[in-house]
DRENDO-1510 file (C-alpha; in Angstrom, 1 decimal, always signed):
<recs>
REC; n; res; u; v; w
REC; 1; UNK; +52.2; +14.7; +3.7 .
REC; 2; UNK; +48.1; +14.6; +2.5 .
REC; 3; UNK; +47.4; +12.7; +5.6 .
REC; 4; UNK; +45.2; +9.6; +6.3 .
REC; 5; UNK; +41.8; +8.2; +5.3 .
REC; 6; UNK; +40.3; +6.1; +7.6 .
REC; 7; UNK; +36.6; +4.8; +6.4 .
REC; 8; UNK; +34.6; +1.9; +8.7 .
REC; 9; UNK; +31.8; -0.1; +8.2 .
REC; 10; UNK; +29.8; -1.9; +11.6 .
REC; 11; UNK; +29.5; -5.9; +10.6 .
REC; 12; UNK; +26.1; -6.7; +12.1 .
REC; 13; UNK; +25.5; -10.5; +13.2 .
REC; 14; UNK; +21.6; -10.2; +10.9 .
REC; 15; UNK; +20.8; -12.3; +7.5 .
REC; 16; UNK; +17.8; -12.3; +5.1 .
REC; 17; UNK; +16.2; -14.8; +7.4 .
REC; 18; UNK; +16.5; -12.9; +11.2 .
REC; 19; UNK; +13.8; -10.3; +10.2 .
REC; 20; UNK; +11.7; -11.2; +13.1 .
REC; 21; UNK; +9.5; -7.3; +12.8 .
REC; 22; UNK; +8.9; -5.3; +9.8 .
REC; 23; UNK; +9.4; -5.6; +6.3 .
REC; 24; UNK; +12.4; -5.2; +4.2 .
REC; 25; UNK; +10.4; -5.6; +1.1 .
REC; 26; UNK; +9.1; -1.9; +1.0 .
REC; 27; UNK; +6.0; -2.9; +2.9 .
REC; 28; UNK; +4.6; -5.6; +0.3 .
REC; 29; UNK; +5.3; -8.7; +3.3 .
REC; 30; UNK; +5.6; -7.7; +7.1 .
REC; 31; UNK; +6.9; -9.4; +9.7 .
REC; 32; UNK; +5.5; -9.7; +12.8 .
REC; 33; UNK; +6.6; -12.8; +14.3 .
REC; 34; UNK; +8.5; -12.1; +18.1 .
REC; 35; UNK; +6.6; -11.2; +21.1 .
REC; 36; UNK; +9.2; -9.6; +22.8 .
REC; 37; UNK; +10.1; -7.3; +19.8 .
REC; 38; UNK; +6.3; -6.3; +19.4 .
REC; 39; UNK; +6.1; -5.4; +23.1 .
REC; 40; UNK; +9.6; -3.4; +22.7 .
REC; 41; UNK; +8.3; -1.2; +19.4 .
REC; 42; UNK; +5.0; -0.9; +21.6 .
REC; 43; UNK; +6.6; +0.7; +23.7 .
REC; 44; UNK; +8.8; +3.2; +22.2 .
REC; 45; UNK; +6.4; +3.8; +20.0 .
REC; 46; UNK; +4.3; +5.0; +22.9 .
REC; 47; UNK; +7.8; +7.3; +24.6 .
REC; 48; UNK; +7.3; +9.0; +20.6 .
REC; 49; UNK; +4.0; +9.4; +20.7 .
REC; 50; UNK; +3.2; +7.5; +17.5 .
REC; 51; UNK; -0.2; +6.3; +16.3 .
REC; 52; UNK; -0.1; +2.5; +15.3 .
REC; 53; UNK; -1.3; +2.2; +11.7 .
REC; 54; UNK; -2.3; -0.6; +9.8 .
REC; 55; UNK; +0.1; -2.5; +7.5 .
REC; 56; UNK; -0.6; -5.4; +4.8 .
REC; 57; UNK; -4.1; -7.5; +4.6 .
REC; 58; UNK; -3.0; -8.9; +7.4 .
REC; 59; UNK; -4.1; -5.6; +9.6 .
REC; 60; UNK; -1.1; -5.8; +11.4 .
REC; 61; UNK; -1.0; -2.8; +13.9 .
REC; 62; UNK; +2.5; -1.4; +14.5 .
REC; 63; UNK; +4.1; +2.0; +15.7 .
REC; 64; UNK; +6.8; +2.7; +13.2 .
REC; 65; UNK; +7.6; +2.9; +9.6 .
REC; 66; UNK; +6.0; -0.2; +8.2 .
REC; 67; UNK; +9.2; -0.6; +6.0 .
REC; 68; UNK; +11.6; -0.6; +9.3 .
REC; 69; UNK; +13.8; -3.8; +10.1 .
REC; 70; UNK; +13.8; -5.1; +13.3 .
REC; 71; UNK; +16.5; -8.2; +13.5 .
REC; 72; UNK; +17.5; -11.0; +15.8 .
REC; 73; UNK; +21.0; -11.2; +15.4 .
REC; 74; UNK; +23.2; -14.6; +15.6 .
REC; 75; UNK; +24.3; -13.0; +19.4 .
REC; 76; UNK; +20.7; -13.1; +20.6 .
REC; 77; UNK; +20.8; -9.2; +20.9 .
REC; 78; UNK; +18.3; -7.0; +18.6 .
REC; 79; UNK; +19.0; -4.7; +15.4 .
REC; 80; UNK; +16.9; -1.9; +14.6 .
REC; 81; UNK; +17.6; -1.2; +10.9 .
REC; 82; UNK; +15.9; +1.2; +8.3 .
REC; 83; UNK; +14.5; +3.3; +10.4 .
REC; 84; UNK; +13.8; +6.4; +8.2 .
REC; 85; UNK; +10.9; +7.2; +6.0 .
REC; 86; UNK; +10.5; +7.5; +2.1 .
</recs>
């Protein structure tokens, strides 16, 4: 017998449109737009000791990569997506 194969992908409850904190446009647009999330990435920002940084004209401070995705999902609940650098 050679076995089984078993490969699964997570189905997240996120669209083009629940972007609600960073960009997912490779920095060009950012999203800043949910006071809850802003406090949140404040926050853990702070527990990992990173500096805010600018992002866009807009000089948007925040504490991650600026290219990170932060959605509200259909359920209400929060999806941290992208988190790794270039």
């Amino acid at each position: 017998s050679r076995g089984y194969r078993l490969t699964a992908t997570s189905v997240l409850p996120v669209s083009k449109t629940s972007l609600v904190y960073g960009s997912d446009d490779g920095g060009r647009t950012c999203h800043y737009d949910n006071e809850e999330v802003i406090k949140m990435m404040d926050k853990c920002g702070e527990i990992l000791n990173l500096k805010p940084h600018c992002v866009t004209d807009k000089n948007i401070l925040i504490r991650a990569p600026c290219d990170i995705e932060v959605h509200q999902g259909r359920d209400g609940r929060f999806y941290v997506l992208d988190t790794g650098t270039s």
